[in-house]
N, CA and C atoms as an extended XYZ file, in Angstrom:
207
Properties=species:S:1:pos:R:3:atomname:S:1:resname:S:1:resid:I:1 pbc="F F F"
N         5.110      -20.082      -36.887 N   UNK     1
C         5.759      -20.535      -35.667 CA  UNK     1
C         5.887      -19.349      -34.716 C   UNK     1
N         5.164      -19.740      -33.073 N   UNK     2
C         5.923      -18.470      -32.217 CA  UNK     2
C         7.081      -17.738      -32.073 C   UNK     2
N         7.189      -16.490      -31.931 N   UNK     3
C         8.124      -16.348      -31.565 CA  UNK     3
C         8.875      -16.966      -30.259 C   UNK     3
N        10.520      -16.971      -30.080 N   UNK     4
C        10.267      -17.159      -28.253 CA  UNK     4
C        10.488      -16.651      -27.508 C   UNK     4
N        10.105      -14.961      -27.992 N   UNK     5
C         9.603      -14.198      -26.724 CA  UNK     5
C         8.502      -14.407      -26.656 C   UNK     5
N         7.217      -14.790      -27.778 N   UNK     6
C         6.000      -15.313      -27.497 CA  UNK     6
C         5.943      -16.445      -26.370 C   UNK     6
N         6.685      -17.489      -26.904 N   UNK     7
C         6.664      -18.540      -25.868 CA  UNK     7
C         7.248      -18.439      -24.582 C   UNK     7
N         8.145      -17.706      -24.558 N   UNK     8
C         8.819      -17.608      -23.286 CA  UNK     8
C         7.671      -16.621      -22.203 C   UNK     8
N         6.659      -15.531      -22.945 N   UNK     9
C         6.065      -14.797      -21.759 CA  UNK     9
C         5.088      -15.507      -21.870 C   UNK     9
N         4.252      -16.670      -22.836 N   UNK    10
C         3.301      -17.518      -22.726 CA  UNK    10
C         3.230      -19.004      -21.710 C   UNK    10
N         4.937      -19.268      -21.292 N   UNK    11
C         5.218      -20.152      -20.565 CA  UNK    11
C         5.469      -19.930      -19.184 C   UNK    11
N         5.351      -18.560      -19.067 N   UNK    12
C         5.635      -17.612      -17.671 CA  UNK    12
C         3.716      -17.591      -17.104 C   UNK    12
N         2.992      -17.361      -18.087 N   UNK    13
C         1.958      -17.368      -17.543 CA  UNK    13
C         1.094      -18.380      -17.836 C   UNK    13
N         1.494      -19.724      -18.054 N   UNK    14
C         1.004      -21.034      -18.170 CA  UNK    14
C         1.535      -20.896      -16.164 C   UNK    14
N         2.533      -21.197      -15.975 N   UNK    15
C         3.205      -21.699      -14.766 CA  UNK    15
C         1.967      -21.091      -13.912 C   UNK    15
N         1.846      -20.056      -13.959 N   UNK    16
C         1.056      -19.005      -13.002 CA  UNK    16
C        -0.332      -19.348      -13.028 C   UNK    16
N        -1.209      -19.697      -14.538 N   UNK    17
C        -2.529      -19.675      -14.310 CA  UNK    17
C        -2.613      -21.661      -14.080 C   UNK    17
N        -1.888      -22.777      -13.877 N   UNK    18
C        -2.049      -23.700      -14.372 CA  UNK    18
C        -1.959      -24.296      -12.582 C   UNK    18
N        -1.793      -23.418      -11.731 N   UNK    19
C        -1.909      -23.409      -10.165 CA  UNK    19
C        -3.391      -23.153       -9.694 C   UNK    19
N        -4.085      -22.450      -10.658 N   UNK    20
C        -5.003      -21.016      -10.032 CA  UNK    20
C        -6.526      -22.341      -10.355 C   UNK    20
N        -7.740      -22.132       -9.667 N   UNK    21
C        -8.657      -23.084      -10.123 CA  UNK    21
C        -9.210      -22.616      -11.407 C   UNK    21
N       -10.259      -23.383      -11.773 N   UNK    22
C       -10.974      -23.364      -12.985 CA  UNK    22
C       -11.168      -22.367      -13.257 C   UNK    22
N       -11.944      -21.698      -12.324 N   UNK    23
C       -12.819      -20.418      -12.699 CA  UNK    23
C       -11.899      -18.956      -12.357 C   UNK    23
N       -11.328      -19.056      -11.735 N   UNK    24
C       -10.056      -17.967      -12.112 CA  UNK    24
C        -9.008      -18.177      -12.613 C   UNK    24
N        -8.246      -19.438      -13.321 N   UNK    25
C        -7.950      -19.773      -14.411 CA  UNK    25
C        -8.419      -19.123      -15.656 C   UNK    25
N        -9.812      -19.525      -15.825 N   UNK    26
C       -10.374      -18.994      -17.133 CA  UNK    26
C       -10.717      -17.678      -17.298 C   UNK    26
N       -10.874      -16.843      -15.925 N   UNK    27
C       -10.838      -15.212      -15.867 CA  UNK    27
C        -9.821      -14.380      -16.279 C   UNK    27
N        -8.407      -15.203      -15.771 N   UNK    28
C        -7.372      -14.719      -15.935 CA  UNK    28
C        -6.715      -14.600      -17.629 C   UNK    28
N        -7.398      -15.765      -18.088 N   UNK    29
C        -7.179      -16.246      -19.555 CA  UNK    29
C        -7.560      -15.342      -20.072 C   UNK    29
N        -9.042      -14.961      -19.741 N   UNK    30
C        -9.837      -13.982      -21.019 CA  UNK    30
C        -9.138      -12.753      -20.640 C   UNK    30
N        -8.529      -12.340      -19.510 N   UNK    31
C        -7.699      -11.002      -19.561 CA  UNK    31
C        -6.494      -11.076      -20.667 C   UNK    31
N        -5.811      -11.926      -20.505 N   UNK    32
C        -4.501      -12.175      -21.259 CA  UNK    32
C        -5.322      -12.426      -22.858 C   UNK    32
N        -6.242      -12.796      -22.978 N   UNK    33
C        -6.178      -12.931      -24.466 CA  UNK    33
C        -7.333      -11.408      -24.780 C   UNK    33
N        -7.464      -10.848      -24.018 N   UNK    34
C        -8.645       -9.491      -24.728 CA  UNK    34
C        -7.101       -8.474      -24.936 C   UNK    34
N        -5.760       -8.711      -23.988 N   UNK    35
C        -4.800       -7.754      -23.971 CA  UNK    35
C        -3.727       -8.382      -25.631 C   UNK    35
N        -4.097       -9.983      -25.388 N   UNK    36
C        -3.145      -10.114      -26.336 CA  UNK    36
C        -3.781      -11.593      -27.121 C   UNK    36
N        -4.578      -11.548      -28.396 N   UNK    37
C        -4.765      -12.897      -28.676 CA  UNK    37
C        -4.055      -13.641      -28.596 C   UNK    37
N        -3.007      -13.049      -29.793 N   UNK    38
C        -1.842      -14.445      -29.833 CA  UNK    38
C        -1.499      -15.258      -28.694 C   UNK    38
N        -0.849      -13.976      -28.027 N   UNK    39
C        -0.609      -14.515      -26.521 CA  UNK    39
C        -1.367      -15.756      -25.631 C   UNK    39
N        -2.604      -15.058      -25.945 N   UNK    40
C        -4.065      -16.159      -25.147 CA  UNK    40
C        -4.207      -17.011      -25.725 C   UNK    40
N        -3.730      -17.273      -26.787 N   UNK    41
C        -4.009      -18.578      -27.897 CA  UNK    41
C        -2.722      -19.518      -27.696 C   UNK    41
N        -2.118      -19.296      -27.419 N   UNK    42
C        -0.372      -19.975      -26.859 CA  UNK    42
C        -0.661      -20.363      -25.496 C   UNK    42
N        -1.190      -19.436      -24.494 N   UNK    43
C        -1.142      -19.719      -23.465 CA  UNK    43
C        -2.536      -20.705      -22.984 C   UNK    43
N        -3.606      -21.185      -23.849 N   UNK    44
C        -4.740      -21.927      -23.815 CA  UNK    44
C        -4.233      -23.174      -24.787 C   UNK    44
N        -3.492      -23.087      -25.506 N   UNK    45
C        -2.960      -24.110      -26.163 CA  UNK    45
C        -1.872      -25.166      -25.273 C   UNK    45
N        -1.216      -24.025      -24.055 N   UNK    46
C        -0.555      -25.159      -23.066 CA  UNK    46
C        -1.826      -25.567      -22.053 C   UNK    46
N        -2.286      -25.156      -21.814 N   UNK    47
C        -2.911      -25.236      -20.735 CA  UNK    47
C        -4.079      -26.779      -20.819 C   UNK    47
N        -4.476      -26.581      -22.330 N   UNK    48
C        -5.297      -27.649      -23.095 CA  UNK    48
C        -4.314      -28.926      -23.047 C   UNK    48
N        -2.909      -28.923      -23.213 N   UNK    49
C        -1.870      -30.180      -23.195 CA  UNK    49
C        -1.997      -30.400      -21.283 C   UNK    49
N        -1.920      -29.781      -20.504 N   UNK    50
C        -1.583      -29.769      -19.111 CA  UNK    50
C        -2.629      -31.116      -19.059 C   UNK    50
N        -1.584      -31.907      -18.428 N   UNK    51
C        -2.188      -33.210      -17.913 CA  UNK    51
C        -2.802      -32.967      -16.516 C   UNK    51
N        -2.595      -31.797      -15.786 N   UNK    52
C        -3.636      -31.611      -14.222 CA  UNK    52
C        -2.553      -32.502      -13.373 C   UNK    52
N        -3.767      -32.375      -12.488 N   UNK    53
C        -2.687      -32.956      -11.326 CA  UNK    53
C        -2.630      -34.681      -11.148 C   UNK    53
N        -0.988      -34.841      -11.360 N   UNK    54
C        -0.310      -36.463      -11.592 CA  UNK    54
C        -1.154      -37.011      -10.520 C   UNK    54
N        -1.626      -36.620       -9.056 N   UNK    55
C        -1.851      -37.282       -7.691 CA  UNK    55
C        -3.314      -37.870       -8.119 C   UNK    55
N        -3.843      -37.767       -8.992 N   UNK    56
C        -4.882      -38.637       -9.311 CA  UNK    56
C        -5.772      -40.085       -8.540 C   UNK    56
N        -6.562      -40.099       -8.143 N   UNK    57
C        -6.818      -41.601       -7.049 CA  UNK    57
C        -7.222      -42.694       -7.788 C   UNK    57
N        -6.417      -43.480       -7.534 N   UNK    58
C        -5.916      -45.348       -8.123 CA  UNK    58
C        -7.027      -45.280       -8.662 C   UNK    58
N        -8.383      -45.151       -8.562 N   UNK    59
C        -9.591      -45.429       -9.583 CA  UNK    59
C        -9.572      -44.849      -10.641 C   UNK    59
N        -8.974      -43.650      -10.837 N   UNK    60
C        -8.997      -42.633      -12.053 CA  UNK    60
C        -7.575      -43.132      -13.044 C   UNK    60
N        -7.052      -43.408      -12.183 N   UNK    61
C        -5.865      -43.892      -13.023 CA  UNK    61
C        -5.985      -45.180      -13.207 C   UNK    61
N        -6.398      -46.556      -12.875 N   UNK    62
C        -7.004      -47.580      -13.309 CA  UNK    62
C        -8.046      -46.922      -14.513 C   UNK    62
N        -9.022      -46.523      -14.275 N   UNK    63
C        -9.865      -46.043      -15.931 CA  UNK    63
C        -9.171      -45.740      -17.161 C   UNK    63
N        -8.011      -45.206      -16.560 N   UNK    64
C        -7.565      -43.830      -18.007 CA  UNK    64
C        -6.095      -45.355      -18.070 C   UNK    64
N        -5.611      -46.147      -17.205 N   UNK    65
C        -4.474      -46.814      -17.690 CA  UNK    65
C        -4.192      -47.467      -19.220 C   UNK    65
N        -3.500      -47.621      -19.622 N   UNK    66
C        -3.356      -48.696      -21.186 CA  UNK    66
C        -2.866      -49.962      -20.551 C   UNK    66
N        -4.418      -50.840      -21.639 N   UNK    67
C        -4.186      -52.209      -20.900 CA  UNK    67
C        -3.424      -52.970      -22.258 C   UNK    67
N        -2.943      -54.341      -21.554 N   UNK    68
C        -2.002      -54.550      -22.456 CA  UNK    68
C        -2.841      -55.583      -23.475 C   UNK    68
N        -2.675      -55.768      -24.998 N   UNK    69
C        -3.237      -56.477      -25.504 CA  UNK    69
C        -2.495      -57.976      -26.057 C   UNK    69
């Protein structure tokens, strides 16, 4: 189990890279995990849960909805 100073500086830089786009997202990642695996492995483990952005357009969210059976 993390520590939660692990989680707490892994949730500081979720907030920060989970703004940033793809591709400097994932630049920023491989810095944080060449300085600190663990770290990069916590902080790619939120980032993998991050549902993106809620504002989604009615077609995308019609696809992905649960229909009722």
């Amino acid at each position: 189990m993390p520590s939660k100073d692990l989680y707490q500086r892994a949730y500081a830089l979720f907030l920060e890279l989970c703004d940033l786009p793809a591709e400097q997202q994932a630049r920023r990642l491989d810095e944080i995990t060449a300085e600190d695996a663990e770290l990069g492995a916590a902080v790619a483990g939120m980032l993998a849960q991050d549902p993106g952005d809620s504002a989604a357009p009615a077609e995308t969210q019609a696809r992905v909805a649960p229909t009722a059976v």
